[in-house]
TORKOL-4160 file (C-alpha; in steps of 0.2 Angstrom, whole numbers, padded with zeros to 4 digits, m for minus):
272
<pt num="1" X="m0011" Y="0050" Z="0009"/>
<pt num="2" X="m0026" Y="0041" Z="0005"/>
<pt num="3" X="m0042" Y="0052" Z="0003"/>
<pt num="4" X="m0060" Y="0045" Z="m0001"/>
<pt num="5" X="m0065" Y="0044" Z="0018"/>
<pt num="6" X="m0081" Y="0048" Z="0026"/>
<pt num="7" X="m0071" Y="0057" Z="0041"/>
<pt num="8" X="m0053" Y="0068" Z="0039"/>
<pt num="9" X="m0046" Y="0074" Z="0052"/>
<pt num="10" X="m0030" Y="0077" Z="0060"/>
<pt num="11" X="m0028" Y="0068" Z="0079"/>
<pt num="12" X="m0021" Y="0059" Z="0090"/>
<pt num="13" X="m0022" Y="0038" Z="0087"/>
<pt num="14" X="m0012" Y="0028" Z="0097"/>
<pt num="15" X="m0001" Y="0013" Z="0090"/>
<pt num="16" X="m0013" Y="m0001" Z="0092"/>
<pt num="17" X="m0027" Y="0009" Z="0084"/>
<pt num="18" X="m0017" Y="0015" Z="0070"/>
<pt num="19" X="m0011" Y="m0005" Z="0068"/>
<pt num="20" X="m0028" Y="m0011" Z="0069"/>
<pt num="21" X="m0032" Y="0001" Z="0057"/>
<pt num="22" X="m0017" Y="m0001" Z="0043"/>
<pt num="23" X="m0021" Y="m0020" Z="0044"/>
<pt num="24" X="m0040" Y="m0017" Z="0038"/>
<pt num="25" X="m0036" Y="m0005" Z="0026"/>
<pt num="26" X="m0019" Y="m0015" Z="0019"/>
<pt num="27" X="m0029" Y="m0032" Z="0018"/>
<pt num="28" X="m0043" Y="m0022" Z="0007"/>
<pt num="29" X="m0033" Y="m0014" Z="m0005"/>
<pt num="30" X="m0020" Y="m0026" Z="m0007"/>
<pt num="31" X="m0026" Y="m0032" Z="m0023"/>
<pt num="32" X="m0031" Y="m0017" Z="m0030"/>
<pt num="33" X="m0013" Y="m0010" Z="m0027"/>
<pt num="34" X="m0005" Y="m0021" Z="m0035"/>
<pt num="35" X="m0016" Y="m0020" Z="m0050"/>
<pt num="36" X="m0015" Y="0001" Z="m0049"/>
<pt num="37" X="0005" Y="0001" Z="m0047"/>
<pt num="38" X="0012" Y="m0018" Z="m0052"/>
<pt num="39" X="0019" Y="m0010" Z="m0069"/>
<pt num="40" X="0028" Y="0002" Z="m0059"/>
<pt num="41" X="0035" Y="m0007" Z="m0045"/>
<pt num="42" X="0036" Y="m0025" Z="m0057"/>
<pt num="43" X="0033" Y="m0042" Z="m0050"/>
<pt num="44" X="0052" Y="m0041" Z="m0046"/>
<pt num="45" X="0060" Y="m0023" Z="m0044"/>
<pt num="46" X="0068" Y="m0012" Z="m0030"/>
<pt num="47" X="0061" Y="0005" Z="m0032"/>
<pt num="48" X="0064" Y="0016" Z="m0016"/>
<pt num="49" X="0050" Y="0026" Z="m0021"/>
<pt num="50" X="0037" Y="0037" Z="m0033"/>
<pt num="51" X="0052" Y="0046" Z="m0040"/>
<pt num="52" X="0056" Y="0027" Z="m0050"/>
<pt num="53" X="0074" Y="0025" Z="m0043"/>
<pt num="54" X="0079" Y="0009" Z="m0041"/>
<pt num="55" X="0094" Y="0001" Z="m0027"/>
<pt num="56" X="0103" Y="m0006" Z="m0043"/>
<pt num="57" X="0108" Y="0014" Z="m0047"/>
<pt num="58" X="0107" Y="0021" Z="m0029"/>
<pt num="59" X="0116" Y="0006" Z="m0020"/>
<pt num="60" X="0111" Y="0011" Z="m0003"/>
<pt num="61" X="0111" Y="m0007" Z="0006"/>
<pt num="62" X="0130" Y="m0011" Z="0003"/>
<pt num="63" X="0142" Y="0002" Z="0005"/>
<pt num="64" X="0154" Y="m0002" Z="m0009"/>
<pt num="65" X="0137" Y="m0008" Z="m0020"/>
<pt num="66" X="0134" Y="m0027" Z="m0023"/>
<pt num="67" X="0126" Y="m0039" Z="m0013"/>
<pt num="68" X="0121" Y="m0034" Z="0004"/>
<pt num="69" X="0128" Y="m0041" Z="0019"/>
<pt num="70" X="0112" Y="m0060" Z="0022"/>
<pt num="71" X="0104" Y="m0062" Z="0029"/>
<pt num="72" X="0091" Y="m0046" Z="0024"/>
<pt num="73" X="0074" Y="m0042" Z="0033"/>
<pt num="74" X="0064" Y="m0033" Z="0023"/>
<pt num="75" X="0051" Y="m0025" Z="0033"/>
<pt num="76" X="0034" Y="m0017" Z="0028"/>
<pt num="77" X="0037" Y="m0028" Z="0011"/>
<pt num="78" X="0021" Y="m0027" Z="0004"/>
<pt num="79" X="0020" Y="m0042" Z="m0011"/>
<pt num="80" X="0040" Y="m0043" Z="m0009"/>
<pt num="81" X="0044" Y="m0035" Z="m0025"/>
<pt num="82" X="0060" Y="m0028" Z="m0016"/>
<pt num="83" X="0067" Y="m0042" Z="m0009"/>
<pt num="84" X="0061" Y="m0055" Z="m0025"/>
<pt num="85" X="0073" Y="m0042" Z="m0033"/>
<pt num="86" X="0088" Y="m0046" Z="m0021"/>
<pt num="87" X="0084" Y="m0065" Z="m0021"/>
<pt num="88" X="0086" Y="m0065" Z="m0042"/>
<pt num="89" X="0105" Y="m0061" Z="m0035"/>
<pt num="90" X="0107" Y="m0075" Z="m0024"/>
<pt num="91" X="0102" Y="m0063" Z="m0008"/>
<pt num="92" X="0096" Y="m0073" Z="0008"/>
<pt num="93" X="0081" Y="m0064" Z="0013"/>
<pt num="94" X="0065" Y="m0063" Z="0022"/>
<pt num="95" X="0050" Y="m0049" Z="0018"/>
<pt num="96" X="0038" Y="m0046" Z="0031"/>
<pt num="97" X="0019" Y="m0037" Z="0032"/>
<pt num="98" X="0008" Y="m0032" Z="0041"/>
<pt num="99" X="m0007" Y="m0036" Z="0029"/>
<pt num="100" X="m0011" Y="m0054" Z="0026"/>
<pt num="101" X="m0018" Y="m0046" Z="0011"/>
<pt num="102" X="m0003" Y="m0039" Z="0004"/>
<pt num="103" X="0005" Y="m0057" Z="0009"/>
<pt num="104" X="m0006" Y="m0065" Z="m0002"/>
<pt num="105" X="m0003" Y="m0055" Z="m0015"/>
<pt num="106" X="0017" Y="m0059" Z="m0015"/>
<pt num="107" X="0012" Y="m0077" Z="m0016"/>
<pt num="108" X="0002" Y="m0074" Z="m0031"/>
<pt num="109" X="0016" Y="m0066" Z="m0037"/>
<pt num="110" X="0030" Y="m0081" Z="m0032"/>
<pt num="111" X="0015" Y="m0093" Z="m0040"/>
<pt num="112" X="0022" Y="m0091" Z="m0057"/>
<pt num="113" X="0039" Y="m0081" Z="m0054"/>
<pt num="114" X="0056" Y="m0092" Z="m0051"/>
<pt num="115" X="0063" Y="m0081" Z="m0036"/>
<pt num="116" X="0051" Y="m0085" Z="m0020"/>
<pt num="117" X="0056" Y="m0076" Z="m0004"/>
<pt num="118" X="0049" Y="m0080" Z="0015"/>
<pt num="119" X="0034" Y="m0072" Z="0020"/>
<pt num="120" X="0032" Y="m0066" Z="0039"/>
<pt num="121" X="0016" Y="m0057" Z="0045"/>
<pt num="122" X="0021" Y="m0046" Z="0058"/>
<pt num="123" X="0021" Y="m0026" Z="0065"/>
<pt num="124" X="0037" Y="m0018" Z="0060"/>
<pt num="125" X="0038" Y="m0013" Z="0079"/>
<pt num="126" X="0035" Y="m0029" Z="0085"/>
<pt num="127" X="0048" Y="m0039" Z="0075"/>
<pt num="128" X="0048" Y="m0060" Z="0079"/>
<pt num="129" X="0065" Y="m0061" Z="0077"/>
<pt num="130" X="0082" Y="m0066" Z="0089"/>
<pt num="131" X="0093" Y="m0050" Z="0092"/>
<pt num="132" X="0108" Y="m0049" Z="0080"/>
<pt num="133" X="0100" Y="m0061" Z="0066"/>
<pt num="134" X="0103" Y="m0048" Z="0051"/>
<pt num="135" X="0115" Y="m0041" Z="0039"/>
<pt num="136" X="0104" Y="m0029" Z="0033"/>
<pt num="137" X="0086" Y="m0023" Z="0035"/>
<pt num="138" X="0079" Y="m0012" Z="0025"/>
<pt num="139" X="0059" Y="m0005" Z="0020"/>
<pt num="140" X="0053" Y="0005" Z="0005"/>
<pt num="141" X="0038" Y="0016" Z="0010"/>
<pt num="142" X="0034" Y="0003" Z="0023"/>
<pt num="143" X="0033" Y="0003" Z="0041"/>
<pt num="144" X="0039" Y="0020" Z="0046"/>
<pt num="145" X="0025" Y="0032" Z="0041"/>
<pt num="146" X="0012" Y="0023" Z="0045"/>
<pt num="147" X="0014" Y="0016" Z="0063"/>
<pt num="148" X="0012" Y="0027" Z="0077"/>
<pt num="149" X="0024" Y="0019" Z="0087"/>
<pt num="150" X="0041" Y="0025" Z="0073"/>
<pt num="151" X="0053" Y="0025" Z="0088"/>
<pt num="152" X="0050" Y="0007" Z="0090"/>
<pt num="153" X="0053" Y="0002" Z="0074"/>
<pt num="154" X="0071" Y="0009" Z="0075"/>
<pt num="155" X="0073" Y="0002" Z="0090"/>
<pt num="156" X="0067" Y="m0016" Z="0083"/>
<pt num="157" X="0079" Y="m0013" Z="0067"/>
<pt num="158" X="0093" Y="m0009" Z="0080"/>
<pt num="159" X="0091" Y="m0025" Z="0088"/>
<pt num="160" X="0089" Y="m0037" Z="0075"/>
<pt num="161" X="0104" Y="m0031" Z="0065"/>
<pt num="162" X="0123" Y="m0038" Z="0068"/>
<pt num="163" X="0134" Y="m0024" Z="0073"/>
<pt num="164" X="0139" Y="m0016" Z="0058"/>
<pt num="165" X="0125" Y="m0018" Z="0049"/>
<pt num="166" X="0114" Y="m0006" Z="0038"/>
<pt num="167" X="0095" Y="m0001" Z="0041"/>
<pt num="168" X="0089" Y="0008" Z="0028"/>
<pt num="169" X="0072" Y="0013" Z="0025"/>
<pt num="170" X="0062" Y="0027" Z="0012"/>
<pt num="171" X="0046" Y="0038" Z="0016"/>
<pt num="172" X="0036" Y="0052" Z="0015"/>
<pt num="173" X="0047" Y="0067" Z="0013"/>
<pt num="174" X="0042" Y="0077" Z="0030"/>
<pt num="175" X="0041" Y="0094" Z="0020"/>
<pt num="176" X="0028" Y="0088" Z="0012"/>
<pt num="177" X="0015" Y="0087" Z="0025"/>
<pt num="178" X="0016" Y="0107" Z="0023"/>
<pt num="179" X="0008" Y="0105" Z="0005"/>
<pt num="180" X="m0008" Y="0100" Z="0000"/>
<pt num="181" X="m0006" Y="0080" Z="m0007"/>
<pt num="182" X="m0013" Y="0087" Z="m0025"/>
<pt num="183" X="m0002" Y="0082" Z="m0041"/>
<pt num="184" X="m0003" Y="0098" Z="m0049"/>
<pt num="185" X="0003" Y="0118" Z="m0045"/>
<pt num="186" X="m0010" Y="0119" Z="m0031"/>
<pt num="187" X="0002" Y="0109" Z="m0022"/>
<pt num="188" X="0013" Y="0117" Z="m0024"/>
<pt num="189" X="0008" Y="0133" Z="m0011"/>
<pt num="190" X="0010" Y="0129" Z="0008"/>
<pt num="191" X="m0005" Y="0127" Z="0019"/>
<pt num="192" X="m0003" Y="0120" Z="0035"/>
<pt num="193" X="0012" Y="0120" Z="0049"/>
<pt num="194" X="0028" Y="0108" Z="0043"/>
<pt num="195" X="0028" Y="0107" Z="0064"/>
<pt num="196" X="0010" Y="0100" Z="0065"/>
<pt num="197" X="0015" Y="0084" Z="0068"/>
<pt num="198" X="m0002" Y="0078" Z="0071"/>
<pt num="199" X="m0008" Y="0059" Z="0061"/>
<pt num="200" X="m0018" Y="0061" Z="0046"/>
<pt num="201" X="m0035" Y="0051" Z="0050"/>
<pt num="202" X="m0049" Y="0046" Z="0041"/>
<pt num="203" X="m0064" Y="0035" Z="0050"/>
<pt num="204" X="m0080" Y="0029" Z="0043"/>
<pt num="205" X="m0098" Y="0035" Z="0047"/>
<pt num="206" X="m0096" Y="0026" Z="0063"/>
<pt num="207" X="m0079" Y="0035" Z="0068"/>
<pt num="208" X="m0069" Y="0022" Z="0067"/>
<pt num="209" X="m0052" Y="0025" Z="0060"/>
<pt num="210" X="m0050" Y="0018" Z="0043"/>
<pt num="211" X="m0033" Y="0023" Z="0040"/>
<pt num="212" X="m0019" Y="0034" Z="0047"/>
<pt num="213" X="m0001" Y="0042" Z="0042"/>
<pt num="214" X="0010" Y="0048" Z="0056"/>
<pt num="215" X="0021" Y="0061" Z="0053"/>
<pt num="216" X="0037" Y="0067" Z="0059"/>
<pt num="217" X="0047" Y="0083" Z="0055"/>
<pt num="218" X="0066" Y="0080" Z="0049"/>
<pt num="219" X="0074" Y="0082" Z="0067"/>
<pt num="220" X="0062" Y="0069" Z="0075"/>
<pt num="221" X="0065" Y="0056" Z="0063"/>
<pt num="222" X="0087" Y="0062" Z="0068"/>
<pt num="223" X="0084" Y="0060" Z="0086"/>
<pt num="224" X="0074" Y="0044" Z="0084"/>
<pt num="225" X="0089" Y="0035" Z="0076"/>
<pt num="226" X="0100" Y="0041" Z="0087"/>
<pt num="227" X="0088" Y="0035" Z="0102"/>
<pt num="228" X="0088" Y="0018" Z="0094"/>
<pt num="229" X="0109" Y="0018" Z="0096"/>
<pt num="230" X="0109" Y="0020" Z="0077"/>
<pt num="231" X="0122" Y="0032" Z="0064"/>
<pt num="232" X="0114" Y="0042" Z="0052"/>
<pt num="233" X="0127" Y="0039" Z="0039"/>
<pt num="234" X="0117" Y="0047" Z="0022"/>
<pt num="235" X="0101" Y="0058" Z="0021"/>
<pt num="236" X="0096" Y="0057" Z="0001"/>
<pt num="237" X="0083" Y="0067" Z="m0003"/>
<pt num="238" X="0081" Y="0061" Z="m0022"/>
<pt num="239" X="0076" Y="0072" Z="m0037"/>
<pt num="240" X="0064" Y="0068" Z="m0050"/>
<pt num="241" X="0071" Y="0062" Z="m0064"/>
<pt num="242" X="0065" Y="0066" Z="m0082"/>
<pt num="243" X="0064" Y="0048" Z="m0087"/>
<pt num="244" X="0046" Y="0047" Z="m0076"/>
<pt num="245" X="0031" Y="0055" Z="m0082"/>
<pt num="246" X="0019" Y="0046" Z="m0070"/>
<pt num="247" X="0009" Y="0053" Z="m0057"/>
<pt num="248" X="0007" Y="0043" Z="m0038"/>
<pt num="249" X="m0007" Y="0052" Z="m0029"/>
<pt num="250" X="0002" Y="0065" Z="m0022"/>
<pt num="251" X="0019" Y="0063" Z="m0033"/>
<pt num="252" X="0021" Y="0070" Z="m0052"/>
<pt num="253" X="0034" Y="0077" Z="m0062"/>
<pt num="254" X="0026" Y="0096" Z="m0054"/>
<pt num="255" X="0028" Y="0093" Z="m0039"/>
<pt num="256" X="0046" Y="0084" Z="m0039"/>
<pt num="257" X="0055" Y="0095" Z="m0049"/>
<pt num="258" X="0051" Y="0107" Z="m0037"/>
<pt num="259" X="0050" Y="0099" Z="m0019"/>
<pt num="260" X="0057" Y="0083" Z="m0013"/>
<pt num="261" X="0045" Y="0071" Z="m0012"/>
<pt num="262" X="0056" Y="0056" Z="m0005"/>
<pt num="263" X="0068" Y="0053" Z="0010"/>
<pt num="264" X="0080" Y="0040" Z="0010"/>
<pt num="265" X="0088" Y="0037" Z="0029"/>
<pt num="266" X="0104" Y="0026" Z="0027"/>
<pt num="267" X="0108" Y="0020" Z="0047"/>
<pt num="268" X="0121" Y="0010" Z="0051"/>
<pt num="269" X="0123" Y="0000" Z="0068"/>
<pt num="270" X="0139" Y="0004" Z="0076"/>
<pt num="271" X="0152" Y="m0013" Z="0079"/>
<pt num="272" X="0155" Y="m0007" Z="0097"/>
C-alpha cells in the first residue's frame, strides 16, 4: 500500500474511478519506481515478487519448465522487465500497461538494452486483443490488486488464451490485509478483519482518489477463476528466502519469515 496521502480511508470506488486513479498515480511515479526498485527487479529479470524469486527457479509458465507456449501477454508489465527477460530467450511476447508512464520508462530501458518487446497501453480488464490469440499470459503484481473490476480480468485472460493455455499472475498475499503494512514486528499483530474486503483509498485535499488497492480474501480470488472457466492448478504461497535482506514497503525479512507475503495463482484454461 502506498501511504503519504492527504485522505486514507477504506471505501467503496468503483472500476472507472479506481482506473482513472491508477493511471494518475502510475504515470507519476513511474520514473521514481524504477529508480527506487530498478537494482531489484533489473532492466531485464522476472521476479514474481518482493520475496526475490525469479520464473528461471519457480518455472510457473511451462509446465515441464522452458519456454512458454508464444505467443505471451504480459499484462500490468510495468517497464517490461518480465517479459525483456523472456524475449532474451527467444520468447514471442507483448507487455501491456496501463500507465503511459511506466511505458515510457520500458522504452528507456529497450533504448540502450538489445531485447525490446511490444508495448500496449491498455486496462488489464479491457484487453484489445482477438479471442484465443495467446499461449500464455501472465502479470507479476500487475493488474489484479489494483482494479476494481478483478473478475474481469479473468474473464479477459480466459478469453485471450488458447485452450490449454496458462494464466498466471502474483499479488498481494490476502492475509495480509489483516496486518498493519509496517516492515517490522508491529506488523506482525492483526488489526483489522482478513474479511473487510473493503478498497484501500487515499484522496487529495479535494477528495479525489489518488490511489486505491482492492482486496479480496483467498475464496474470492478461487471463485473468481472458476467464474472466468479457469483451473486452479497451483496455489504458491512463497517463503522468504535468506539470500534477500531488503525491505519493500510492507515486505522484509520480519515479516516474511513469518507470514506470507506473496500469492502466486497458476490457472490453466481447459482444452474442452
Amino acid at each position: 500500500m502506498s501511504g503519504g496521502a492527504g485522505r486514507v480511508e477504506r471505501a467503496a470506488v468503483g472500476h472507472d474511478e479506481s482506473i482513472a486513479a491508477q493511471r494518475r498515480w502510475w504515470d507519476g511515479e513511474a520514473a521514481d519506481y524504477r529508480a527506487e526498485h530498478g537494482t531489484f527487479l533489473g532492466d531485464s529479470g522476472f521476479v514474481w515478487g518482493p520475496e526475490g524469486w525469479t520464473e528461471a527457479e519457480l518455472s510457473l509458465l511451462s509446465p515441464a519448465g522452458g519456454m512458454p507456449p508464444a505467443p505471451v501477454l504480459e499484462i500490468g508489465a510495468g517497464a517490461a522487465q518480465c517479459s525483456r527477460s523472456l524475449r532474451a530467450q527467444g520468447v514471442e511476447v507483448v507487455a501491456s500497461d496501463l500507465s503511459g508512464g511506466m511505458l515510457r520508462q520500458g522504452q528507456l530501458i529497450d533504448a540502450i538494452a538489445p531485447d525490446h518487446v511490444p508495448l500496449v497501453q491498455c486496462d488489464g480488464a479491457r484487453l484489445p486483443f482477438a479471442e484465443a490469440s495467446f499461449g500464455t499470459v501472465f502479470t507479476a503484481y500487475g493488474v489484479v490488486p489494483f482494479v476494481a473490476d478483478s473478475a474481469g480480468v479473468m474473464r479477459e485472460a480466459a478469453r485471450v488464451l488458447r485452450p490449454g493455455g496458462r494464466f498466471v499472475f502474483s499479488t498481494t498475499h490476502p492475509i495480509r490485509w489483516a496486518f498493519p503494512d509496517v516492515p517490522g514486528v508491529s506488523g506482525l499483530s492483526a488489526h483489522q478483519s482478513y474479511w473487510d474486503t473493503r478498497p484501500y483509498v487515499e484522496r487529495d485535499a479535494r477528495g479525489q482518489v489518488t490511489y486505491v488497492e482492492h482486496h479480496r480474501t483467498l475464496g474470492e480470488r478461487v471463485r473468481e477463476i472458476v467464474a472466468a472457466g479457469l483451473d486452479l492448478v497451483d496455489l504458491i504461497e512463497p517463503q522468504w528466502p535468506e539470500r534477500n535482506d531488503q525491505e519493500w514497503g510492507g515486505w522484509s525479512p520480519t515479516r516474511g519469515r513469518v507470514l506470507p507475503g506473496t500469492a502466486i495463482f497458476v490457472c490453466r484454461k481447459p482444452l474442452a
